[in-house]
DRENDO-1510 file (C-alpha; in Angstrom, 1 decimal, always signed):
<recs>
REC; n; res; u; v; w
REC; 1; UNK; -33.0; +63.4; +81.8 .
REC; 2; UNK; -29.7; +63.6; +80.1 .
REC; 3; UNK; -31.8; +63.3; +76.4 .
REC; 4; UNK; -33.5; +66.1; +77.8 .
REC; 5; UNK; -30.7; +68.1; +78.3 .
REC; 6; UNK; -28.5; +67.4; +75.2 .
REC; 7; UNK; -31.6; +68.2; +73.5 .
REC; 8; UNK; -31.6; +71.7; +75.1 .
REC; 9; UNK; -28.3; +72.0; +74.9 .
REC; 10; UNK; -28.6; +71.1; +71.0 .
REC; 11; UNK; -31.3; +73.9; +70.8 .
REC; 12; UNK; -29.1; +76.4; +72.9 .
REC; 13; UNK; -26.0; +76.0; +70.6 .
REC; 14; UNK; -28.4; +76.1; +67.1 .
REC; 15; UNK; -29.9; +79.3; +67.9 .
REC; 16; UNK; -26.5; +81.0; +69.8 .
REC; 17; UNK; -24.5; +80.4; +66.5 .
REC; 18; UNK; -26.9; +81.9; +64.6 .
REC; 19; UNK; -26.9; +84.5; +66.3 .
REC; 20; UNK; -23.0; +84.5; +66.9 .
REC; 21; UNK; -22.0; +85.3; +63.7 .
REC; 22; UNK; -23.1; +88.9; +64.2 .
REC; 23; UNK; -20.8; +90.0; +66.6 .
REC; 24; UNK; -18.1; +88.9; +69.3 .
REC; 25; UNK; -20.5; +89.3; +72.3 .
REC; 26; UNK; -22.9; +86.9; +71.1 .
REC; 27; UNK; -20.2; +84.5; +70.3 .
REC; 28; UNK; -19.1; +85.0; +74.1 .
REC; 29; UNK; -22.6; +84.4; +74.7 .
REC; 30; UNK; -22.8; +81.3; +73.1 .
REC; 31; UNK; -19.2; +79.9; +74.9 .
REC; 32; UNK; -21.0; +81.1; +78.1 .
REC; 33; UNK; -24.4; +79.1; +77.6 .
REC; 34; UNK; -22.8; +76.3; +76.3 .
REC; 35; UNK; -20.4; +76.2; +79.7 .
REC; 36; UNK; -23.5; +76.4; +81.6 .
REC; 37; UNK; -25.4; +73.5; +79.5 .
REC; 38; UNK; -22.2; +71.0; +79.9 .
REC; 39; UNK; -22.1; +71.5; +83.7 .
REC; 40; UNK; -25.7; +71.3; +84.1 .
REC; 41; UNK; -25.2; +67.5; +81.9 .
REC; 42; UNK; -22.2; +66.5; +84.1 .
REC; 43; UNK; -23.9; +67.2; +87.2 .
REC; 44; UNK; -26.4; +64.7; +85.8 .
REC; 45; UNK; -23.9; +61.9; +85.5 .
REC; 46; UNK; -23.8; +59.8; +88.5 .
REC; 47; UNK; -20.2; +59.2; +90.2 .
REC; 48; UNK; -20.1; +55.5; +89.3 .
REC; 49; UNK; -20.6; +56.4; +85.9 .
REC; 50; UNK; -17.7; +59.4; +85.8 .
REC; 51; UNK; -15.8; +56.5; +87.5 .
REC; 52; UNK; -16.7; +53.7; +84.8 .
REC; 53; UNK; -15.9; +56.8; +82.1 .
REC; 54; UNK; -12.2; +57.6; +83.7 .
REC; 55; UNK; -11.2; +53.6; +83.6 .
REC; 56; UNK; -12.5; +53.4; +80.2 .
REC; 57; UNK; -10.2; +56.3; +79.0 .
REC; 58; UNK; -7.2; +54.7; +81.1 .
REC; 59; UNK; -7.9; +51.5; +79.2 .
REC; 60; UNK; -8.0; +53.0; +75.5 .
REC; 61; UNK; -5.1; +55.2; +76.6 .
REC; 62; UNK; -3.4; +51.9; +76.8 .
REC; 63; UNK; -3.6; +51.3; +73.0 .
REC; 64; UNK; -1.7; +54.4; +72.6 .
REC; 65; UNK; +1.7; +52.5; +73.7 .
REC; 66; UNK; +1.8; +51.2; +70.6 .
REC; 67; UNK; +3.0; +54.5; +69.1 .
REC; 68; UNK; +5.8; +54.5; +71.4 .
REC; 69; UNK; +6.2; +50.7; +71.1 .
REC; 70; UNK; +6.3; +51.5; +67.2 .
REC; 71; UNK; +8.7; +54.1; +67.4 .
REC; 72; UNK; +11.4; +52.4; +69.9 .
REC; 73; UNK; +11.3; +49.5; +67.7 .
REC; 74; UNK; +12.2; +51.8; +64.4 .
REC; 75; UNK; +15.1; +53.6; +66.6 .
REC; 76; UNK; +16.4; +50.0; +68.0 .
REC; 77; UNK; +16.8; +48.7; +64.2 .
REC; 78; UNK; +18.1; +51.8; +62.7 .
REC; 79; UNK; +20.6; +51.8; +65.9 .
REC; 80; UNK; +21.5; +48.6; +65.1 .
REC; 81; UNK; +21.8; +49.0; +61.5 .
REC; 82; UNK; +24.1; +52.0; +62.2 .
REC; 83; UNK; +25.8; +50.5; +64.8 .
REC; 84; UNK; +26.9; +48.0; +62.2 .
REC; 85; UNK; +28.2; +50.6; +59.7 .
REC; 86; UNK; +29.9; +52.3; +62.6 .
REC; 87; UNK; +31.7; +49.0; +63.0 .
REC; 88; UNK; +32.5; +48.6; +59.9 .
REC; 89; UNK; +33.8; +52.3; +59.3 .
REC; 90; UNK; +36.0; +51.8; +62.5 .
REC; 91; UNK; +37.6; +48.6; +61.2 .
REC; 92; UNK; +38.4; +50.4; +57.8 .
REC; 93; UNK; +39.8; +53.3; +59.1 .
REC; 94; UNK; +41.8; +51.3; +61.7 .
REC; 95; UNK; +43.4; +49.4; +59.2 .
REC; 96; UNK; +44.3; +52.5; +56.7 .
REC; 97; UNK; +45.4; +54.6; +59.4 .
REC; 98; UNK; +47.9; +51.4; +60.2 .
REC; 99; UNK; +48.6; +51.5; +56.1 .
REC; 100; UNK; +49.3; +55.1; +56.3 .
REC; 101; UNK; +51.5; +54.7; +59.5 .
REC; 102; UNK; +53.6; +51.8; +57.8 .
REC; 103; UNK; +54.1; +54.4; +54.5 .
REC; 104; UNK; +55.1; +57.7; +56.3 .
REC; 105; UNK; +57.5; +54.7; +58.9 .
REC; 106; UNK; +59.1; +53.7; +55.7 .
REC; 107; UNK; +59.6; +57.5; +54.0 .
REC; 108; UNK; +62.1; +57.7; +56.7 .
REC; 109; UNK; +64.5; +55.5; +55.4 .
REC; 110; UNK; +67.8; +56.9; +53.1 .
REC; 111; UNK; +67.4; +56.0; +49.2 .
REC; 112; UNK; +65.4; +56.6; +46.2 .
REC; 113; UNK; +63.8; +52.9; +47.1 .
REC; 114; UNK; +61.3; +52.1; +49.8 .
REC; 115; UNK; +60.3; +49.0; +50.4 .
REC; 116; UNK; +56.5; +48.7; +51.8 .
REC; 117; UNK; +55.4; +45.2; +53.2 .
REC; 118; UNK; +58.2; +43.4; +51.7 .
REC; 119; UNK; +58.1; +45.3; +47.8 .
REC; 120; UNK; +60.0; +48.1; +46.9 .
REC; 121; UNK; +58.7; +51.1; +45.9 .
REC; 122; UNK; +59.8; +54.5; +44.3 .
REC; 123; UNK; +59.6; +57.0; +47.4 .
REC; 124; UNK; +58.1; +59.1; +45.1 .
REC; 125; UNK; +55.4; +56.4; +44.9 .
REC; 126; UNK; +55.0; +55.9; +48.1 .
REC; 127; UNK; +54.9; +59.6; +49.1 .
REC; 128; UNK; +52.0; +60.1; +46.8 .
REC; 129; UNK; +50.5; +57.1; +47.9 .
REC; 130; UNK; +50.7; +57.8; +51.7 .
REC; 131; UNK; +49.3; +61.6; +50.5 .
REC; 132; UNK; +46.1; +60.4; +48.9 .
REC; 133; UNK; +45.7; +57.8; +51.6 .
REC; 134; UNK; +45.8; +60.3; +54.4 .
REC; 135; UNK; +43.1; +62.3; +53.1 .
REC; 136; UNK; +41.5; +59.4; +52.7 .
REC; 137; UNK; +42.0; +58.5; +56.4 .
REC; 138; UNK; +40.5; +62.4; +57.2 .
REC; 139; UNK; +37.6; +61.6; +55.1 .
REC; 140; UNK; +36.7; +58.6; +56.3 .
REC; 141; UNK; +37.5; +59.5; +60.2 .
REC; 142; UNK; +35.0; +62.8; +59.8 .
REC; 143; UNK; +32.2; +60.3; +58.0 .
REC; 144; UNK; +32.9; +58.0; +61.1 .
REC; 145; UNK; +32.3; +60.8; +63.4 .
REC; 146; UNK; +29.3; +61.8; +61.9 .
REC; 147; UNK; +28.1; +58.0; +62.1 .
REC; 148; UNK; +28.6; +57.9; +65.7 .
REC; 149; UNK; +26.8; +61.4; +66.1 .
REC; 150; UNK; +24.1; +59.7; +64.4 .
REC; 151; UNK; +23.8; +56.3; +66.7 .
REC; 152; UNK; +24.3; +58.6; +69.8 .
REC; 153; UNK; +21.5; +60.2; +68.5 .
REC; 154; UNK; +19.5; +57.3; +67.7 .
REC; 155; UNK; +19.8; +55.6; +70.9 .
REC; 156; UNK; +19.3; +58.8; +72.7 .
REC; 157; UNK; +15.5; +59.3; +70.9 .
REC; 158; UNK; +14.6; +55.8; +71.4 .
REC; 159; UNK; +16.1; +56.2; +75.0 .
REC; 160; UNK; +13.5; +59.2; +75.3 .
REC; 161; UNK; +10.7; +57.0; +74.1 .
REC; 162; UNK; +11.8; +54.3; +76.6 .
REC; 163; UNK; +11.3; +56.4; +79.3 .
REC; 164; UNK; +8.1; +58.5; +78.1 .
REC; 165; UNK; +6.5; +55.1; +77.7 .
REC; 166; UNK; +7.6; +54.3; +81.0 .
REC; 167; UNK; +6.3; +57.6; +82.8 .
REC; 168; UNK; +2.9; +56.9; +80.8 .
REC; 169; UNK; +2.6; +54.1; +82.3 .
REC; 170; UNK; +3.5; +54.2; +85.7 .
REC; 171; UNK; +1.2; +57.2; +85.6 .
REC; 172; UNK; -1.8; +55.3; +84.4 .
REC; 173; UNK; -0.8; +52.6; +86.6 .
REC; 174; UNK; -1.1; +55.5; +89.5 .
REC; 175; UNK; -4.4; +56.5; +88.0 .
REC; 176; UNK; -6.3; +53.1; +88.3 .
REC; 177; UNK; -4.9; +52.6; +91.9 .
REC; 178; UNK; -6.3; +56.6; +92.5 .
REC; 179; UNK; -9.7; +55.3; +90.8 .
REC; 180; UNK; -10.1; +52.3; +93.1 .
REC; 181; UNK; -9.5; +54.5; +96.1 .
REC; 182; UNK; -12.3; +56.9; +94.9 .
REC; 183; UNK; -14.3; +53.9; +94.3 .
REC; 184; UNK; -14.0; +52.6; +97.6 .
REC; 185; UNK; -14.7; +56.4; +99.1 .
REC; 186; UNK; -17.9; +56.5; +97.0 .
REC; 187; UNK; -18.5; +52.8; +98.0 .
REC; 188; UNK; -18.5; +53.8; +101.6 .
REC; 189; UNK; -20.2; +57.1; +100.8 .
REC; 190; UNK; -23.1; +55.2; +99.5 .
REC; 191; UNK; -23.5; +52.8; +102.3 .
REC; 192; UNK; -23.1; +55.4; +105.1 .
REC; 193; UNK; -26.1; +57.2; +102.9 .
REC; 194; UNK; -28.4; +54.3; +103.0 .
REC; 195; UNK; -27.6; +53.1; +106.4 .
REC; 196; UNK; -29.1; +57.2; +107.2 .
REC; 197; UNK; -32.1; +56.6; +105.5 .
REC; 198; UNK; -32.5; +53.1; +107.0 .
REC; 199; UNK; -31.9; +55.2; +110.5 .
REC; 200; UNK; -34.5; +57.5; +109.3 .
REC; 201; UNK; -36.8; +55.5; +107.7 .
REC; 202; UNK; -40.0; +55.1; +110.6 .
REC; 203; UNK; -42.1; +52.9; +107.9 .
REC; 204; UNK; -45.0; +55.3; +108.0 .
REC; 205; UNK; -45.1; +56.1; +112.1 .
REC; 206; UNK; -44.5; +59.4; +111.7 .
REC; 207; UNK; -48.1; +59.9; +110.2 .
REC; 208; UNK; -49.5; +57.7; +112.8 .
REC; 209; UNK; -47.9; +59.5; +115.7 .
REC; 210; UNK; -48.9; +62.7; +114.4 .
REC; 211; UNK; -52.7; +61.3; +113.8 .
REC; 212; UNK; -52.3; +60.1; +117.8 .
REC; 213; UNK; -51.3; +63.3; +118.7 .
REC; 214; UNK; -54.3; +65.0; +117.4 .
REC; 215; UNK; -56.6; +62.5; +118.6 .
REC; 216; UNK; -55.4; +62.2; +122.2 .
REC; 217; UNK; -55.3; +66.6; +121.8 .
REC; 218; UNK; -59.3; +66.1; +121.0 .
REC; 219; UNK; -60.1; +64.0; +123.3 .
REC; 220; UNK; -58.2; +66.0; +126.3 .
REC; 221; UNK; -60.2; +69.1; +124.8 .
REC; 222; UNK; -63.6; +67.0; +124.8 .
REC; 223; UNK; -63.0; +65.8; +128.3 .
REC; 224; UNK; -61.8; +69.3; +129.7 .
REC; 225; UNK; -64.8; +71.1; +128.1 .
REC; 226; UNK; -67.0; +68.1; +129.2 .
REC; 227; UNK; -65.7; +68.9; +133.1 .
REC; 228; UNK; -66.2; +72.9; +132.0 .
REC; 229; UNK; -70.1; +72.5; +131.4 .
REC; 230; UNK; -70.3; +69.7; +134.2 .
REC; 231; UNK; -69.4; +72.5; +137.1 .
REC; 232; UNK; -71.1; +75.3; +135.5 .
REC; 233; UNK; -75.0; +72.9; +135.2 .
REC; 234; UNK; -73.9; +73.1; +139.4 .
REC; 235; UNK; -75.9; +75.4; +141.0 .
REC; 236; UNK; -74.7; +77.3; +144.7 .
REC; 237; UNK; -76.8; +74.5; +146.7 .
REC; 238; UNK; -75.6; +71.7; +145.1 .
REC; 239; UNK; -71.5; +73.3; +144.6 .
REC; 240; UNK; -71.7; +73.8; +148.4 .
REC; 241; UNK; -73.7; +70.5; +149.1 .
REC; 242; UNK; -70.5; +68.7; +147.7 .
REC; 243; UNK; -67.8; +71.1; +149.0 .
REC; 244; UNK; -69.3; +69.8; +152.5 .
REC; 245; UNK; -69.4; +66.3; +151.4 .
REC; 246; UNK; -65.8; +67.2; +150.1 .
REC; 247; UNK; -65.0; +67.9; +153.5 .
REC; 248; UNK; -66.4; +65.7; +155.4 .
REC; 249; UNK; -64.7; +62.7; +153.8 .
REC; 250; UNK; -61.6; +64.3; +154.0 .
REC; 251; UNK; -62.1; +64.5; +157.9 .
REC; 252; UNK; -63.1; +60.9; +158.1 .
REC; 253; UNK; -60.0; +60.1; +156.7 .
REC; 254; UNK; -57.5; +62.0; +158.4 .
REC; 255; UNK; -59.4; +61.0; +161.6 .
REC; 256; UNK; -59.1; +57.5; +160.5 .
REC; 257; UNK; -55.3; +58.0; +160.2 .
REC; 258; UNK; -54.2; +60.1; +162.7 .
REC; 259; UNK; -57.1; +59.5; +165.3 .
REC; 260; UNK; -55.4; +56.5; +167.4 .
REC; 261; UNK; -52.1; +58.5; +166.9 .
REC; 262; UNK; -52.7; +61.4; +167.8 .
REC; 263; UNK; -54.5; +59.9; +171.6 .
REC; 264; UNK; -51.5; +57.8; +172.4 .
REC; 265; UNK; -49.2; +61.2; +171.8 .
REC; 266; UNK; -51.2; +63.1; +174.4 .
REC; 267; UNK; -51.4; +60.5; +176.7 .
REC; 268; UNK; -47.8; +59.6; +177.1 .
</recs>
């Protein structure tokens, strides 16, 4: 049956194209009739099949984790690596800020020497030194800032991947359970079904009582009409010969039954 149709179908959609390149109401035409033809072939598919069709999508859906799987893993390393140079970069700019900090601490001493972590300097040294230092500091804290903008946004996409993958599968998960409920409903709709046509099924009596019927009708008809032409071969001699006999047997009895009954009342 559902060769048949896809055939038609195929025919349906051949011809409609055709024809559909002419002008936009064909083409509606063709959307419409091919509609038509793909209802027509789902009503065809049984429910246990549309059933067997849904958990095999669910299933192959499953493979499609490892995109998500894929991409988490990518953000966790390059999170991790960047996690590292954001480490790093804090450690480096810690320890020149502390640099910088000493320099501009010992600026504030009187003399034309400064003396820096035990050597003297020329503050004039220094000064530039602590100068090209600081800037240094600003460079590195704004590339630090945009290091940690870039793990925040690292762990945040493989944070949305996390829980995408999640939702997927608790979804699914909430699918199959749906699927084995509608399973069970067509399980019991199936059995109710048969146990109707068991309730219905009469093995074949129907036809027999209906052939008894019209047999036991015939034979009533036979015997009435039989009775019919009996009374009519009677002529008026014999009809009132019996009516008397009628009678008189139905006197006899009545006599016989209420005779002796009927004396003993008058006498008392």
């Amino acid at each position: 049956m559902c060769k048949k149709v896809l055939i038609a179908a195929l025919a349906v959609v051949v011809g409609l194209v055709v024809l559909g390149m002419t002008g936009t109401k064909v083409g509606g035409l063709v959307r419409l009739k091919w509609n038509r033809v793909c209802e027509r072939a789902q009503q065809q598919v049984a429910p246990e099949t549309e059933i067997q069709l849904i958990e095999q999508k669910l299933d192959q859906l499953a493979n499609e984790d490892r995109r998500f799987v894929d991409q988490i893993v990518r953000y966790q390393m390059k999170a991790s690596d960047m996690q590292k140079q954001v480490a790093t970069r804090r450690e480096q700019v810690a320890k020149l800020d502390g640099e910088v900090r000493e320099m501009f601490v010992s600026l504030k001493t009187e003399g034309e020497r400064v003396s820096f972590r035990g050597n003297d300097f020329t503050r004039s040294e220094v000064q530039v030194q602590a100068r090209q230092d600081f800037e240094k500091l600003q460079r590195q804290e704004a590339a630090l800032k945009a290091e940690e903008g870039q793990l925040k946004e690292l762990n945040e996409t493989r944070g949305l991947y996390e829980k995408r993958l999640s939702e997927l599968r608790a979804e699914r998960e909430s699918m199959k359970n749906e699927v084995a409920r509608l399973r069970n409903v067509l399980l019991q709709e199936r059995l109710a079904q048969a146990k109707g046509k068991v309730e219905s099924d009469d093995g074949g009596l129907g036809s027999v009582r209906q052939d008894m019927r019209a047999l036991r009708q015939r034979i009533e008809v036979m015997q009435k009409t039989r009775e019919l032409t009996a009374s009519s071969d009677n002529g008026p001699v014999r009809r009132a010969l019996a009516e008397k006999e009628r009678q008189s047997a139905t006197d006899t009895s009545m006599q016989k039954r209420y005779g002796g009954t009927s004396t003993t009342s008058n006498s008392k």
